[in-house]
Structure formats: structure tokens, C-alpha cells
N, C-alpha and C positions, 0 to 999 in steps of 0.2 A: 604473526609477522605482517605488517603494514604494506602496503606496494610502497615503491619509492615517491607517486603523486600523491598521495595518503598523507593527512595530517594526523599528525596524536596529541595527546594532552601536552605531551612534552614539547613538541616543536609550537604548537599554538600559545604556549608562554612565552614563548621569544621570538614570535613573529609579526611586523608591524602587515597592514593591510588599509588600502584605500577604504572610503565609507563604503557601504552600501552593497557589501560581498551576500552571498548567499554560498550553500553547503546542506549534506545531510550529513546526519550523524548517526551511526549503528553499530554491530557488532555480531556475526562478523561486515567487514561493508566491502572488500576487496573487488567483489562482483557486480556492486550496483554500477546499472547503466545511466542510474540518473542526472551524473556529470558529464557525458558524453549528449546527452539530451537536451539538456539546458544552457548547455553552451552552445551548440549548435541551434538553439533559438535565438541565443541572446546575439551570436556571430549576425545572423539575419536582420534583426531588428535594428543593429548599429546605428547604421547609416541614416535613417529614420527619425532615430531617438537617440541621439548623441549623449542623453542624459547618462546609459549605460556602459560609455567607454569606461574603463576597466576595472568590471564588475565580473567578476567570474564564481563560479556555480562550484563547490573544492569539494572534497570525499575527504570525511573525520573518522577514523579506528580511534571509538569512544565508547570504553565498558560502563555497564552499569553503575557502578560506584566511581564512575568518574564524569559522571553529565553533570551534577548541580554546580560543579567549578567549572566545567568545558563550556556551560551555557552562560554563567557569569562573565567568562572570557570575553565570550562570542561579543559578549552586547557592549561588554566596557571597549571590545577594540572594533565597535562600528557595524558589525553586521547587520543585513537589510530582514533576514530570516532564514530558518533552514526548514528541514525537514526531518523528521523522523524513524528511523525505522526499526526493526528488532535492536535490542529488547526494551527500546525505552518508550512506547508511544502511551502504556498505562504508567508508569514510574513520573513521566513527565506531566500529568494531571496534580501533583502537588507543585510543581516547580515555575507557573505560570500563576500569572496574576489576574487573566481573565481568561473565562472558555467560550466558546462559540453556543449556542444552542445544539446546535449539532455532537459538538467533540462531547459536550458535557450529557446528550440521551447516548452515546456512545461508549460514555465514557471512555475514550481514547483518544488520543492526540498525535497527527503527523506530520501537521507545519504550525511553527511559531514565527509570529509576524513580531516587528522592533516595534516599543511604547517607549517614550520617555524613563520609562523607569521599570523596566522589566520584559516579559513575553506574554504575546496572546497566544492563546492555544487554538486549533482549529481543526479539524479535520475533513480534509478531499479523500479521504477511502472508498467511502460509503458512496459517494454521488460519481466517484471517477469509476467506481465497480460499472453501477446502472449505465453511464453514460457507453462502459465499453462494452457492454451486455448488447446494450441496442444497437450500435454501430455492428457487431460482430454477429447478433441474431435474429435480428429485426424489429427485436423487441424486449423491453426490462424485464422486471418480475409482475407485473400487475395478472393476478388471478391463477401463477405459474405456483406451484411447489417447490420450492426450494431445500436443499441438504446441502448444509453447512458444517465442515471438515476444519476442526479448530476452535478456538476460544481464547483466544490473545486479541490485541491490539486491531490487528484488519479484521479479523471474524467480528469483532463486538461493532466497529463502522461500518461492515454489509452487514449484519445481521438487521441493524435498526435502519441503514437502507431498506432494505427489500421490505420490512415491515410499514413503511412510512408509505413505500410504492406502490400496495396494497397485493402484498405476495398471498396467494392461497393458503398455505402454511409453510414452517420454516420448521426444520428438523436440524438441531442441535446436534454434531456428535465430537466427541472427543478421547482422546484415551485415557484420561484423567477424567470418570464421570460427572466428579463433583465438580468443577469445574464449568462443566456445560450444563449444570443443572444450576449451578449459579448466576451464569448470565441469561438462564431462559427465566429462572425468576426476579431477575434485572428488570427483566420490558414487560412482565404480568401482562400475558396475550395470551389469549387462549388459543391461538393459530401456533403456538410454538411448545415445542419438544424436545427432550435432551434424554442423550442417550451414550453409550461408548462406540467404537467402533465396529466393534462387533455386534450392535443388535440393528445395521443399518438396513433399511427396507424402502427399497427405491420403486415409484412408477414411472410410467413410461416418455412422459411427460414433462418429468425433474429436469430440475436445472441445479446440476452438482458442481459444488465450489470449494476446491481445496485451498482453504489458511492455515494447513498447516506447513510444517516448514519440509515436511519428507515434498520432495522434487527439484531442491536446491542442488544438489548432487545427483548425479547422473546412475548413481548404484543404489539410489534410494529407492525403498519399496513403494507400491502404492498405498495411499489411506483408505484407496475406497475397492472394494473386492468385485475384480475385472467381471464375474458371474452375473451382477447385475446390472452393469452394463446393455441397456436397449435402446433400440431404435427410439426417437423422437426426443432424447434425451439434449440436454446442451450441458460440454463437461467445459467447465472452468477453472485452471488451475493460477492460482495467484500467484507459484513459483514462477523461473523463468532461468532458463541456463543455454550453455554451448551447445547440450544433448535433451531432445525432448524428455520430460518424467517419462517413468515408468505411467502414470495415470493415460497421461497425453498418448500415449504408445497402444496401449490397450484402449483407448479410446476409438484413433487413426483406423485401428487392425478392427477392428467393428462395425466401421463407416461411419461412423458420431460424428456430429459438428461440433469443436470444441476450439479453446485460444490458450495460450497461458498468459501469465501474467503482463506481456508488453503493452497490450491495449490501455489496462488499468494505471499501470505506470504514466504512462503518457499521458490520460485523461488526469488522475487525481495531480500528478504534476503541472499540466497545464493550468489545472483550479490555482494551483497553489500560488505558483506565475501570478494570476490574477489578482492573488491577494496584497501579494507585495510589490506589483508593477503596474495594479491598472487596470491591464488590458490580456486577452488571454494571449498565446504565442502562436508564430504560427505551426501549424499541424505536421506538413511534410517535412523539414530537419529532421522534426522529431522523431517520426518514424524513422526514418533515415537512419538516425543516430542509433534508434534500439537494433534495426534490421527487422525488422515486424515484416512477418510472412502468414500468407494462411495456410494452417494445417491440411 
């Protein structure tokens, strides 16, 4: 079921729209804060840039099997670009006409920017991860160990972040082994490793990064087993809800430094901004808009 501000494939065939709109597209999307975010930059920026009077940032409940028309849509009724999110950010790498350097060593895709005649593909995951790593820990991955929870669409753009940032090694794990044995043979690095969830072996030093989707809900378990859990650690969960994850909780209850995913929302969103206005936005709406607190 849609919220009532939620567009669907249905209502977006009968919907006219001023040029130059922006929007993500996902599944489920009910929860993303990235409308509330981006409107609240672009409310800011108005007065400045008259260019963006009535451009607004909309939330699309768009399944799988219904993006290669909901993106056709998009472009024939004017939109400036959207964003991505589950399940489509690997699905969308056939559905554009060019990729960035980036999206395309990531293979995945989170924001499509308007061409004359189609979408570019691009991805802010990977650099808006680092960017909220170092505002929130002092510092990226450079010579850190990293463990990586997932292997979809944001795991494969932090994964070849942290690799490019010059991470000490990157520990692959997933619960579908094959799966993270296939993107660690994606990036042929000898610093990377792929494994299930159960054969995970953390030092103390790690920097753990949940992409997978358990902390989206409040009664979800965690991916990563609280026992390993030590001091010097930095826990990063890409989810983000009304109720801290179970990870973040067991995290908090240990004295860990850790964020969930608002930081990274707001960086890889602000890139994105970038790509289709210019200029980046400004910062404080934004947090505003998510509520970004520190744990």
C-alpha cells in the first residue's frame, strides 16, 4: 500500500508535471526520508535560485517489473532526475544509456540524471558512504579493515569505495555465499574476501558496515553477532528507522561509535543534488529534515 504522497505507476500516467521535477523510485519506498530532505534544501535555495520554483523532490512505489516504463515516463513528462533505491539500482544498469566510471567499477546505479534522449547512470553511494564515515569518525577507510554485510546495489558502491580509498582489506559477507563470492571476484583484489554470515571474524579495529536490509524494521535481527563486538570498532548501519537496529543497539550497549544510515543519505544525496543542479545544497535543512542525532 502507497502513502497518500506516493506516486505509482498508475497515477504517474495521468499526471502532468512542471519540467525539471526530481523523485526516487524504490520498493518498499513509504519510509524514505529522502523527500523530506530535498525539499527542505530546495525550500532554502529558492529565493537565491528562482530557477527551482516549482520543482519538488516526489516518493514513486515502483516494483521491479514496473521501472523500464515508470523511467520512460519519467523522462517523456520532463523530469530533471531521480534516484534509486532497492530493488532497482543493479536492474537499472541495463536501462540507461551511459554510466559514470564509478556506477559502471560498481556496477550499480542510484541517481539518473535527464540526456536528450534517455538516462545517465551514476552512483553517490560509494563516495556519500566515505564522505559520512569521515565527518562521523574522523576518518574514511584508508588502511582501516573493513566488513561488509550485503551484496546488492549500496554493498557493490562502498565496496569499490573503500577499495579505491585504500582500505586495508574488505571482508565480503552475505547469506547467500555465492553471491559475495561473486562481487569479490568482480573487483580481483587480493585485499578482499567473501564469506556467509556466519564465518564472520572481526578485529578490533574494523569498521562494520551493514547493506543489508535486516534494520529496516525495528524487530529485525542483527546481521552481525553482538559477541564480536569490541572496543575500537566503528559500526555502520546503512539502514535507518523510527527505532535504532537491533545492530545500533548492541552497538550503543558496548560503547561503540557508530551512525546509521542518515549521514550517508544526506551525503550521497547532496552528490546527487550536484549532479542535476550545479551546486551541492545546503547541509543543515538537510539534517533537519532527516533528524540526524548522534548515537
Amino acid at each position: 500500500m502507497s502513502a497518500p504522497d506516493t506516486l505509482t505507476l498508475a497515477s504517474l500516467r495521468t499526471t502532468d508535471f512542471a519540467p525539471g521535477q526530481l523523485g526516487v523510485l524504490g520498493d518498499p519506498i513509504a519510509h524514505s526520508l529522502s523527500p523530506a530532505m530535498h525539499n527542505a534544501a530546495l525550500a532554502t535555495l529558492l529565493p537565491a535560485h528562482p530557477r527551482l520554483a516549482g520543482v519538488r523532490y516526489h516518493r514513486l512505489h515502483v516494483t521491479a517489473e514496473e521501472l523500464p516504463e515508470a523511467l520512460a515516463l519519467l523522462h517523456a513528462k520532463g523530469f530533471a532526475g531521480v534516484n534509486l533505491t532497492v530493488p532497482h539500482k543493479i536492474r537499472a544498469l541495463t536501462l540507461v544509456e551511459a554510466l559514470s566510471s564509478e556506477a559502471r567499477r560498481a556496477a550499480s546505479v542510484n541517481t539518473l540524471v535527464r540526456t536528450p534522449t534517455g538516462w545517465a547512470g551514476h552512483t553517490t553511494d560509494g563516495q556519500g558512504f566515505l564522505e559520512a564515515l569521515r565527518e562521523r569518525s574522523g576518518r574514511a577507510t584508508q588502511g582501516r579493515p573493513v566488513i561488509l554485510l550485503g551484496s546488492g546495489g549500496a554493498a557493490r558502491a562502498v565496496a569499490a569505495a573503500c577499495l579505491d580509498d585504500g582500505c586495508a582489506s574488505l571482508s565480503l559477507h552475505n547469506r547467500d555465499v555465492a553471491k559475495a563470492a561473486d562481487l569479490a571476484g568482480a573487483f580481483a583484489d587480493a585485499r578482499v574476501r567473501a564469506s556467509g554470515l556466519a564465518d564472520i571474524k572481526a578485529s578490533p579495529d574494523a569498521v562494520i558496515v551493514n547493506c543489508t536490509t535486516l534494520g529496516l524494521k525495528p524487530t529485525d535481527p542483527s546481521p552481525f553477532p553482538a559477541e564480536l563486538l569490541a572496543a575500537g570498532q566503528f559500526v555502520f548501519d546503512t539502514t535507518y528507522g523510527a527505532e535504532l537496529s537491533r545492530l545500533l543497539k548492541d552497538a550503543k550497549e558496548r560503547g561503540l561509535a557508530a551512525c546509521d544510515g542518515r549521514p550517508m543519505l544526506r551525503w550521497q544525496g547532496a552528490l546527487a543534488f550536484r549532479l542535476w543542479n550545479g551546486m551541492l545544497p545546503p547541509d543543515e535543512p538537510m539534517r533537519a529534515a532527516l533528524g540526524e542525532s548522534a548515537l
